[in-house]
C-alpha positions in Angstrom: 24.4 -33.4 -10.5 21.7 -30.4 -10.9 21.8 -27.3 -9.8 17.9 -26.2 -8.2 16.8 -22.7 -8.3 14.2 -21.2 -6.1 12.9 -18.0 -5.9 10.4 -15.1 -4.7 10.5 -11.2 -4.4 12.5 -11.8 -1.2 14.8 -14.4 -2.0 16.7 -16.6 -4.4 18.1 -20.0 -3.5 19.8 -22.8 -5.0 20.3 -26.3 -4.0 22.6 -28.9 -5.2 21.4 -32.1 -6.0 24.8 -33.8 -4.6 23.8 -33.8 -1.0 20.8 -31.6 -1.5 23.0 -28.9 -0.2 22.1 -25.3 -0.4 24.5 -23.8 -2.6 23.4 -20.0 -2.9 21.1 -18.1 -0.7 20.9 -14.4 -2.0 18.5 -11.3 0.1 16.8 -9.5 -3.2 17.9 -6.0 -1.3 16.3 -3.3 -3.2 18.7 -0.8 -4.5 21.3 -3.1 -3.5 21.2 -5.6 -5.6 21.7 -9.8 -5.0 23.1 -9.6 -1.3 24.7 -13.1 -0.7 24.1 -15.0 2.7 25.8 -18.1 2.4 29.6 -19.0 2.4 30.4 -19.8 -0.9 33.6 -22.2 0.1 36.8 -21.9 -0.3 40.0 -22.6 1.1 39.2 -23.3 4.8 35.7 -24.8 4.0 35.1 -26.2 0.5 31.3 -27.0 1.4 28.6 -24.5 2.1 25.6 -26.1 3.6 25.7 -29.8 4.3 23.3 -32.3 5.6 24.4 -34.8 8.4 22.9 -38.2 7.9 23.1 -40.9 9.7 26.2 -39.7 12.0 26.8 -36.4 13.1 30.8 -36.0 13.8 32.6 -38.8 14.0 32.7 -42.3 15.6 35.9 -43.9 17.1 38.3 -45.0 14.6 35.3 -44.0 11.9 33.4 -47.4 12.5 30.0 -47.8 14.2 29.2 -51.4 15.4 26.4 -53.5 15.1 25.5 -56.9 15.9 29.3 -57.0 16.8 30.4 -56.2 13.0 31.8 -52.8 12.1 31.3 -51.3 9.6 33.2 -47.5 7.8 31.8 -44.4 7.9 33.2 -41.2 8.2 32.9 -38.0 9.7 28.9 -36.4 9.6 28.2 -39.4 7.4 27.5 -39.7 3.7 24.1 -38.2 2.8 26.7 -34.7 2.2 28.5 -37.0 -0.9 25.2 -38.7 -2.7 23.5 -38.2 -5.4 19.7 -37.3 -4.3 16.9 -37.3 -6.5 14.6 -34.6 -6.5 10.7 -33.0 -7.4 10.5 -29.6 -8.0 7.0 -28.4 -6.9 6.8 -24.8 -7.8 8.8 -22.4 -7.9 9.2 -21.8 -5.0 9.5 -25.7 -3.7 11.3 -28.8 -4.1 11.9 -31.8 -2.4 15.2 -34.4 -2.7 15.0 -38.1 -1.4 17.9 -40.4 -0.9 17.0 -44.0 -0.5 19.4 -46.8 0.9 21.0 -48.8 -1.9 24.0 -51.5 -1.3 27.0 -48.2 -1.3 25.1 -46.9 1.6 24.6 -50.5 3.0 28.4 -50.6 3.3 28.5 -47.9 6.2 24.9 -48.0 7.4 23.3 -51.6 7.2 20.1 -50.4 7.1 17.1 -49.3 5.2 15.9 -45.8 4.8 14.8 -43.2 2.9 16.1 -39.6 3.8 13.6 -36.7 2.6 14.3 -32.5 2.2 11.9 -30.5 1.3 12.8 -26.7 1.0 10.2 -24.2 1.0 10.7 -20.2 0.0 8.2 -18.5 2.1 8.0 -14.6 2.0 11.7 -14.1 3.7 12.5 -17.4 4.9 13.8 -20.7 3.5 11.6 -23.2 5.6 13.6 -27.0 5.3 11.8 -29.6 5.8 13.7 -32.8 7.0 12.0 -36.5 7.0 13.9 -40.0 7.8 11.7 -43.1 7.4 12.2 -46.7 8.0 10.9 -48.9 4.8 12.9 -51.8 6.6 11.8 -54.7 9.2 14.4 -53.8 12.3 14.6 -50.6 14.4 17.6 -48.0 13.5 19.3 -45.5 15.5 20.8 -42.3 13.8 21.4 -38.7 13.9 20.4 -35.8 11.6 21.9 -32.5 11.3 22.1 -28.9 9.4 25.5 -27.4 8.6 24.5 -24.1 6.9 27.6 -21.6 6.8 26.9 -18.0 6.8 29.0 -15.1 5.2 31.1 -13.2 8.2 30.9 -10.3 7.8 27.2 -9.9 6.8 27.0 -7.9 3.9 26.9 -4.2 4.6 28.3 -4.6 8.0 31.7 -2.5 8.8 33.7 -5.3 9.0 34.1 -8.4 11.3 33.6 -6.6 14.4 30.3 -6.6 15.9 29.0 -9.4 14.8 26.9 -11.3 17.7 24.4 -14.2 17.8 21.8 -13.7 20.7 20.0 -16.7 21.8 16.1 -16.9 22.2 16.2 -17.5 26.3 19.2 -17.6 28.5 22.2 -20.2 28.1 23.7 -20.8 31.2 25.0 -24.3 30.6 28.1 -25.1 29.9 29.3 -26.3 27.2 30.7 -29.1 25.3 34.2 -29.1 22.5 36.1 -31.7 20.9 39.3 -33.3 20.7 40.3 -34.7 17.7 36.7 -34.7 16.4 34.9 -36.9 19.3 33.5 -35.1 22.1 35.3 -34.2 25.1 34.7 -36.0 28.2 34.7 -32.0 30.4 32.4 -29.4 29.7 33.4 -26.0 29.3 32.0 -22.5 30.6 29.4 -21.1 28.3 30.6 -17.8 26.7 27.3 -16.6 26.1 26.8 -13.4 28.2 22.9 -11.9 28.8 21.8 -14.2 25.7 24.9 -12.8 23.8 27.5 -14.4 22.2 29.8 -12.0 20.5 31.6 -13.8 17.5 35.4 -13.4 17.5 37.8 -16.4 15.5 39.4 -17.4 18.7 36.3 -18.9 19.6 36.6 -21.6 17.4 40.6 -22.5 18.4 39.4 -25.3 19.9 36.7 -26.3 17.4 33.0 -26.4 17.5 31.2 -24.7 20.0 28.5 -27.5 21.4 25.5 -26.4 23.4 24.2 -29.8 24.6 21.8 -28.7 27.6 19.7 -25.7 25.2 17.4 -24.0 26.5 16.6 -21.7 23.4 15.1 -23.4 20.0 16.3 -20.0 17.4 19.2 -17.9 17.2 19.8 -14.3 15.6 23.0 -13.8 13.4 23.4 -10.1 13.2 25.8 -6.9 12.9 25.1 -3.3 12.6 24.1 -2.0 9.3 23.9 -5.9 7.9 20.5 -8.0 6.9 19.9 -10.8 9.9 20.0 -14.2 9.9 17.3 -15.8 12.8 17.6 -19.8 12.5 14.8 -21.6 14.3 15.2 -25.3 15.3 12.0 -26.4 16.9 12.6 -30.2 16.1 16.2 -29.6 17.2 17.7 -29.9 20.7 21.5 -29.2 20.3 23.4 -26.5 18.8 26.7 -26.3 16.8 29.0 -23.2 16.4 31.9 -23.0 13.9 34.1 -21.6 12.4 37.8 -22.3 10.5 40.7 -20.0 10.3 40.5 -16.9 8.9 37.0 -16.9 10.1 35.0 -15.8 6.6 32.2 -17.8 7.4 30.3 -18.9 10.7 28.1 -22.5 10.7 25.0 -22.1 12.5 24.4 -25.9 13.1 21.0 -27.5 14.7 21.5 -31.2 15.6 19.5 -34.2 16.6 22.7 -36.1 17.7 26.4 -35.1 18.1 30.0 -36.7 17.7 30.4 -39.8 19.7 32.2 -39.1 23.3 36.1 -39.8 22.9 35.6 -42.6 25.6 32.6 -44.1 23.7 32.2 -48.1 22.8 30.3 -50.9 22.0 27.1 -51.3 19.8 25.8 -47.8 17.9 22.4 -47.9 18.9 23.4 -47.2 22.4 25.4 -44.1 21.6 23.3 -41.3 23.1 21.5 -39.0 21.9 20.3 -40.3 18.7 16.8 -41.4 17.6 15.4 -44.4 16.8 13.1 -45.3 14.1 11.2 -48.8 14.4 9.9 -50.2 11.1 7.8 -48.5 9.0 7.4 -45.2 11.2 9.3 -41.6 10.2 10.1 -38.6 12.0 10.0 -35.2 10.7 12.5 -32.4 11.5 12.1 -28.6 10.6 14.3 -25.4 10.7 13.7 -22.0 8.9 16.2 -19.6 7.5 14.5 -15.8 7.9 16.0 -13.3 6.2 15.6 -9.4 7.6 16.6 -6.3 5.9 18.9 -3.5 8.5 16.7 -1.3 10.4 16.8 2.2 8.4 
């Protein structure tokens, strides 16, 4: 395991080689000092920024089938728990590839290689996400971001306050869980005029899951606190969540979701995943930007 450091007159990150997870992201504030962004785990959440590969959630009874064998794999999959090798670039890139290998085999019977590129650029981390399939038969999966965010923002007066506004409207309603597999109702959306004001109660009954999105970035923000806009072009669902006492909030892009709680039969017909035939990739951006409190 390696620890990756990146850095510019903006910002400093740091990415762990297990899971090529983000492990630190910290706003260079001047006068302030190292302001740090991302939830550095603990005892509600011990992780801080994980990538979802090739499940996102969970499948029912933590097997996906294929060719009418199942085989293990459990919840967001295991790209989070391997060992990725990496390239450092420059200093202010690197990239981390995980290739298939007979472990992986084992809960995913197929070949792949699974490429993240981070990029520091001015005041945003730019990630860079790229599945391929070296193999000779087509592959459904999913692919997902799990950064958590510090709540409260640095400098902000507390908890209170803190909102994430949406790029266009969200009228839609929503989707939660029930014992991690989606639920078969959808929910009213609690975002108000492109507003969603954060609160812990929010997240009583798990992740928030917008499903129909209209918007593709999201602004995480509280008076007197640096911001946090997440764009998701490549992206067309949205995770919220949080976890007792609410210290952190996951801002989560998604190509996939959990498997309905009624769902069965072969994994490739789950919906909402992408397939890769053999020999083609598919490429999947999102950028961090960092801005400093209006004066």
């Amino acid at each position: 395991m390696a620890i990756v450091e990146l850095g510019n007159q903006h910002l400093t990150l740091t990415i762990n080689s297990k899971g090529a997870e983000m492990a630190s992201l910290g706003l260079n504030a001047p006068g302030r000092g190292d302001q740090e962004l991302l939830w550095q785990g603990g005892e509600a959440w011990h992780r801080r920024a994980p990538v979802l590969f090739p499940i996102i959630g969970r499948m029912p009874g933590d097997e996906l089938t294929h060719r009418e064998v199942a085989y293990p794999i459990t919840q967001h999959g295991f790209a989070r728990d391997r060992e990725f090798l990496f390239d450092r670039i420059s200093d202010t890139e690197v990239e981390f590839t995980l290739d298939d290998s007979p472990t992986t085999r084992i809960h995913f019977p197929f070949s792949f290689r699974l490429a993240v590129r981070f990029e520091l650029v001015d005041a945003t981390v730019r990630v860079t996400q790229t599945v391929s399939n070296p193999g000779s038969e087509p592959f459904a999966a999913s692919l997902g971001a799990h950064p958590g965010f510090v709540w409260p923002l640095p400098g902000a007066a507390g908890k209170g306050q803190h909102v994430i506004e949406f790029e266009l409207p969200e009228a839609a309603p929503i989707r939660r869980l029930e014992q991690g597999l989606l639920a078969v109702d959808s929910f009213p959306n609690p975002v108000i005029d492109r507003t969603l004001k954060l609160d812990v109660s929010l997240f009583e009954a798990d992740a928030v899951i917008f499903d129909q999105l209209s918007s593709r970035s999201v602004r995480y923000s509280a008076p007197g606190a640096p911001s946090i806009t997440v764009e998701f072009p490549d992206f067309p669902i949205l995770g919220l969540w949080s976890k007792a006492p609410g210290e952190f909030v996951c801002i989560e892009p998604w190509f996939g979701m959990t498997a309905a709680s009624d769902f069965s039969g072969e994994y490739d017909k789950k919906p909402h995943q992408f397939v890769l035939g053999p020999s083609e990739s598919r490429e999947f951006t999102y950028g961090v930007m960092i801005e400093h409190p209006a004066s």
